[in-house]
N, C-alpha and C positions, 0 to 999 in steps of 0.2 A: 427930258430927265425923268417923268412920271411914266416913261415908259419903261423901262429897266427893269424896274423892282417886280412889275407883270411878268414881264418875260422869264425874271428867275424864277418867280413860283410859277409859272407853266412849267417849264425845264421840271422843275424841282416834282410838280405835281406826275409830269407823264414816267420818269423813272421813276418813284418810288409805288406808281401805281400800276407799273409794268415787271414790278419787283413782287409785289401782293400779289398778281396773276401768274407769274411764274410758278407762287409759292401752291396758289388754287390748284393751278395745274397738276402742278407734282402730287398732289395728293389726289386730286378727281381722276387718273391715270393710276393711284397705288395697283388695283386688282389685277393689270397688265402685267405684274411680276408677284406678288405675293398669291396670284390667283392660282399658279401654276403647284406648289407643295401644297395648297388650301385644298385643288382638285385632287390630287394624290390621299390626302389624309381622307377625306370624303368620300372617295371614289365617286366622280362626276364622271357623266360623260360629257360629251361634246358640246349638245344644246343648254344641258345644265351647267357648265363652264362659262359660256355665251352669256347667258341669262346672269350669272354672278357677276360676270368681268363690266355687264350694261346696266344695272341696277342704281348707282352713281351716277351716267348719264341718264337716266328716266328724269330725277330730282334734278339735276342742275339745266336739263331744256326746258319743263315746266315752268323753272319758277322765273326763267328771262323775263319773261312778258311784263308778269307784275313788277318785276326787280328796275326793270327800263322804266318803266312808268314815275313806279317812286324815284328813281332818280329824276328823272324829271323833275318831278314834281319839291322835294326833301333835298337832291346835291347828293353826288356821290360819295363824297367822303366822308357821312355821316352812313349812308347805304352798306357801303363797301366795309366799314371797319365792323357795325352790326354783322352784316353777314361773316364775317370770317371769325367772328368769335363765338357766334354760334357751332359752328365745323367743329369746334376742339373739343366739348366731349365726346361725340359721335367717333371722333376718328381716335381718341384714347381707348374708348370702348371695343373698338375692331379688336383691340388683344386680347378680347377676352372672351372673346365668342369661340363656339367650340360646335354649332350645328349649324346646318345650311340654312336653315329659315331664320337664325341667327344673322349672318352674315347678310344675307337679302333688304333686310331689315336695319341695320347698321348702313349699308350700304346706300340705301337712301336718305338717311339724315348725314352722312359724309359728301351726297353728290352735289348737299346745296354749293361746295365749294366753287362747282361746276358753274351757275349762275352770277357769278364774278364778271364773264364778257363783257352782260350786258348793261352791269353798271359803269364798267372803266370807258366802255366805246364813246358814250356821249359823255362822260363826265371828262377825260382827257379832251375830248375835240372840240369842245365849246370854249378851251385856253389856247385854241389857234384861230389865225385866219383859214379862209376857207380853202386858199390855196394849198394850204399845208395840211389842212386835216386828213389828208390820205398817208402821209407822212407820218402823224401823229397817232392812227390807229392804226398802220401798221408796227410800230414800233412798239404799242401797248400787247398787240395782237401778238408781238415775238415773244408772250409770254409761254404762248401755248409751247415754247423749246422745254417749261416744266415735265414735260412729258417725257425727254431725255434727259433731265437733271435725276427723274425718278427710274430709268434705267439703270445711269451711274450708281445711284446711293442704295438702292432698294438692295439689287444682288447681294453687296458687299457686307450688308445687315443682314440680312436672309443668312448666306452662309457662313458667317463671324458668328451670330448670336439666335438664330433659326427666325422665322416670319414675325413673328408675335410684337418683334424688336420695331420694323419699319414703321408701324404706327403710333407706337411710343413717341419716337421720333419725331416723326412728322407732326404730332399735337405739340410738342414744346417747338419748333421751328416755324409751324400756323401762330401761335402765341405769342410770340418774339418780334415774327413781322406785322401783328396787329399794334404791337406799340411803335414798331418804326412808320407803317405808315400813317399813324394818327399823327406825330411827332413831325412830321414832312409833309402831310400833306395841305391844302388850304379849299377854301370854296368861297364861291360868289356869286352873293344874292342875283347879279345880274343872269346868271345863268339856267335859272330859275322857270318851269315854264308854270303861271299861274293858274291855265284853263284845268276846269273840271272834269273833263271827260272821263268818262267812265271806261273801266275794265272791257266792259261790251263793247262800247264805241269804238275803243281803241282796233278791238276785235275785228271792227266792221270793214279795215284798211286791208282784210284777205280777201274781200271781194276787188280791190285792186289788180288787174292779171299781173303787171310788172313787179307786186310784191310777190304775189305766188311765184315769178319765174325765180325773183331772186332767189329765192325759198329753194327750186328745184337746183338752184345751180349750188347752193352754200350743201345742201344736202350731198354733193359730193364732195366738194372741196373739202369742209371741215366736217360732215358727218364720216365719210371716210377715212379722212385724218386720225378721226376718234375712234372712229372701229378698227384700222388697222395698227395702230398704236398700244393698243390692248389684247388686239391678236397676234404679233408678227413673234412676240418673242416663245409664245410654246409654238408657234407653226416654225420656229427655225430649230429649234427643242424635237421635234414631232419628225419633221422632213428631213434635217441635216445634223440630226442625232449629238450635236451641239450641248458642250456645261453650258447653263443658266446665264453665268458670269457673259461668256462668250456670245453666247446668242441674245443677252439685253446690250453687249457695245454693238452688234453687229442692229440688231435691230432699231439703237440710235441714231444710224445712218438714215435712216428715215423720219426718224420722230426731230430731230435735231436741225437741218435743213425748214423742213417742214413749220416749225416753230420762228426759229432765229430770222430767215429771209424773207418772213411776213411786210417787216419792214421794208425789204426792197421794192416787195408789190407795190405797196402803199407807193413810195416815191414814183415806181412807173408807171401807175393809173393816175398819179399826179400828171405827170407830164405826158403818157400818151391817150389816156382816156382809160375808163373800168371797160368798156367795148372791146377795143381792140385787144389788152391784157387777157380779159377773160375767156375772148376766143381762142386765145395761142394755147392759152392753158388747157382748154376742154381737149383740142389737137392731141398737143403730147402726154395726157392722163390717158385719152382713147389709145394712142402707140403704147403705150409704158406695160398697160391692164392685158392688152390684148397680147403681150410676148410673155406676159407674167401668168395669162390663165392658160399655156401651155402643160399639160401635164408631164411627168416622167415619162415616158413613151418607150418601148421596146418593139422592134416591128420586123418582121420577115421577109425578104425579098428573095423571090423566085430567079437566079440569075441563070447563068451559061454553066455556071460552076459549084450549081448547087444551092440550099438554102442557102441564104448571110442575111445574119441577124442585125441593126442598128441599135443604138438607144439615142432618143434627142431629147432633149430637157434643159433647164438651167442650172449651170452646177451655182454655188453658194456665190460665188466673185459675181458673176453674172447677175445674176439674182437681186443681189444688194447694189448692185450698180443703177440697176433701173429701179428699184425701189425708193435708193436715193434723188434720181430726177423725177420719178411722180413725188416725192417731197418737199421737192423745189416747186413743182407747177402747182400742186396744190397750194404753198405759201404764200404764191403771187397770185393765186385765184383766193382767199382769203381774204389777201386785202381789197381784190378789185373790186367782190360784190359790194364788202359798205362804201368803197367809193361810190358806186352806183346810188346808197341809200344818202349818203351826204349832198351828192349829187341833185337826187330828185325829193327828199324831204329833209331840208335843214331845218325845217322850224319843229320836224317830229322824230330827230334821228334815235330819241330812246326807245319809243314805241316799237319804231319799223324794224329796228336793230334789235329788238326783242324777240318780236315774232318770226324776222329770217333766224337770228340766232337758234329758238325754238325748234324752226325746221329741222335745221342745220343739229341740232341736239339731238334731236327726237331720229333721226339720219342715224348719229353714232350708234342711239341706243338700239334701235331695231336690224342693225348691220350683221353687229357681233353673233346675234341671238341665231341668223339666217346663216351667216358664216358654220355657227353649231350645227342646223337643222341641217344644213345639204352635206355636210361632211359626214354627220352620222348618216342619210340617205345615200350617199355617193361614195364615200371613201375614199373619195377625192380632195386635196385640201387646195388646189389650187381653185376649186368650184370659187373660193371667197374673192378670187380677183374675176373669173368668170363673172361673177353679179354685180361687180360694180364695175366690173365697163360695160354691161346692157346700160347701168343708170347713168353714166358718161354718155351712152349715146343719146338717151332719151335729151341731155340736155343738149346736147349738138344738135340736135332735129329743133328744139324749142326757140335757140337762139339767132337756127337760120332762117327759121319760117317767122322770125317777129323782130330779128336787128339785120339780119346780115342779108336778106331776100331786098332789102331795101333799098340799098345801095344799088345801084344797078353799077356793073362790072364790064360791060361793053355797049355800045353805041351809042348816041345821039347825047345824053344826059350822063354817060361816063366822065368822072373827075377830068381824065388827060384826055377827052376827047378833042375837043382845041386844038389841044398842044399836037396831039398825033397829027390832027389837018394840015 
């Protein structure tokens, strides 16, 4: 019987704590649509655009670390509700900025929003069993779909009542869900971790290689996420000449997947392991990146019959087709890596989940900014999938030479070796 009434506040705690990260989301993703009239009234260029649209992720990877700790230490639902009601003037303020160094600057006291992860990660999965906690924070993790919630709503303010409007918005919306999840949420002392370790100590788990790898592997999964989540709607704007309206549903195709079927990771690193999941995924993000960093191409061929010109490229259907399955693999690579951290440190999953989130953060912010550099360098806009399938492969190379080199796959000590004999 005294079981029950747990169970509803877990329920109760993971939805309305997956409802507050939605709401993070949507707003630490604003500059992915507001950034694109803000670059126009400014006149940015490219890396200057980059550098705006990542400003937000600088603050919200930063302050994981600490933010995992104290929940550790204080219980996330005392963490989580401070932090988000710090966010509302910073993000009320956006309206009223009017220069770039302006915006820069707004822009990191809006990104604490960003630092939500990795209070909800160990604060929802210490209200399950351990079987299910991959379950559990993929479901918290489906908040990151705020990033297409802020597709949806951002456009349709933009061009109803012009930019100034979306952050209005979103500080009375931030507002609204600080009281619902106080109101729903619960905590418990038992969840509590008592030890004192220090900021540095904590620090000291990156001399770990298996923390570093997960680090390399979340730094594509959700630093990518992040980066291309804030780039995709002027690069469909830029490439396929695309209204705003048009090119943020199309670029939800990717943000929205991405976000929502976190949750399914989590259930299939439940049941087949963060290992095998995280392989599959690295596979089809290295296919998806490497058809996607094809450029428009026009080409010559010398025939029987004279020149004849080609063009190969991906027209827009195409385009968004694979952008929506790197969406998907990214969503179930998402959740597999903290399987991996629930997996190998249950007694420190704020910490660890701090510092890969961190990664994983520090990933989005420095994406966007290279995305700028090489397109103003190149004039190429597909270079931004060019560099993140090199950083897809570096993790492929890292995962075979330390998980999958292991396994041996033929002879003597092969799984169905037996069974073959």
């Amino acid at each position: 019987m005294s079981a029950d009434p747990v169970d509803r506040k877990a329920w109760s705690v993971l939805i309305v704590s997956t409802l507050a990260f939605t709401v993070c989301f949507m707003v630490w993703m604003m500059f992915g649509v507001i950034g694109i009239p803000i670059k126009k009234q400014l006149g940015l260029n490219a890396t200057e655009f980059g550098l705006l649209t990542a400003m937000p992720v600088l603050t919200g990877s930063l302050v994981r670390v600490p933010l995992g700790i104290w929940t550790d230490r204080y219980g996330g639902r005392i963490v989580m509700a401070l932090l988000m009601v710090a966010t509302v003037p910073a993000i009320w303020l956006m309206a009223y900025a009017t220069q770039y160094w302006h915006f820069l600057v707004i822009g990191l006291f809006v990104g604490l929003a960003g630092g939500s992860f990795s209070v909800g990660t160990p604060y929802v999965a210490r209200w399950f069993p351990k079987s299910r906690q991959g379950m559990a924070m993929g479901v918290y993790g489906a908040g990151n779909s705020g990033s297409a919630v802020n597709k949806f709503v951002a456009p349709v303010l933009l061009v109803s009542f012009g930019w100034a409007m979306v952050p209005q918005v979103y500080a009375a919306i931030m507002a609204g869900t600080v009281v619902l999840f106080w109101l729903f949420s619960h905590s418990d002392p038992r969840h509590l971790v008592t030890s004192n370790v220090s900021f540095g100590e904590q620090l000291k788990s990156l001399k770990d290689p298996r923390v570093l790898k997960y680090c390399q592997y979340y730094s594509i999964v959700f630093g990518g996420y992040v980066a291309l989540a804030l780039w995709m709607v002027q690069y469909y704007v830029g490439e396929f000449g695309l209204d705003i309206r048009v090119a943020a549903l199309l670029a939800a195709c990717f943000s929205l997947p991405g976000g929502v079927l976190r949750a399914i990771g989590g259930v299939l690193s439940d049941r087949y392991g963060a290992h095998k999941v995280t392989w599959w995924v690295m596979w089809v993000s290295w296919i998806c990146l490497f058809l996607l960093s094809y450029p428009q191409t026009d080409f010559t061929v010398m025939t029987l019959d004279g020149a004849r010109t080609f063009h190969l490229g991906l027209n827009v259907y195409a385009f968004t087709a694979l952008l929506a399955v790197l969406g998907v693999a990214f969503a179930f690579g998402k959740a597999s890596v903290f399987k991996y951290i629930s997996d190998d440190y249950p007694q420190n999953i704020g910490a660890i989940s701090g510092i890969v989130g961190l990664a994983g953060g520090l990933g989005g912010f420095v994406l966007p900014i290279l995305f700028g550099v090489l397109l103003d360098l190149t004039g190429i806009r597909s270079s931004a999938f060019m560099l993140m399938y090199g950083v897809v492969w570096v993790s492929l190379i890292w995962m075979y030479w330390t998980e999958v080199r292991r396994t041996e796959v033929m002879g003597r000590n092969a799984p169905d070796f037996h069974l073959a004999g």
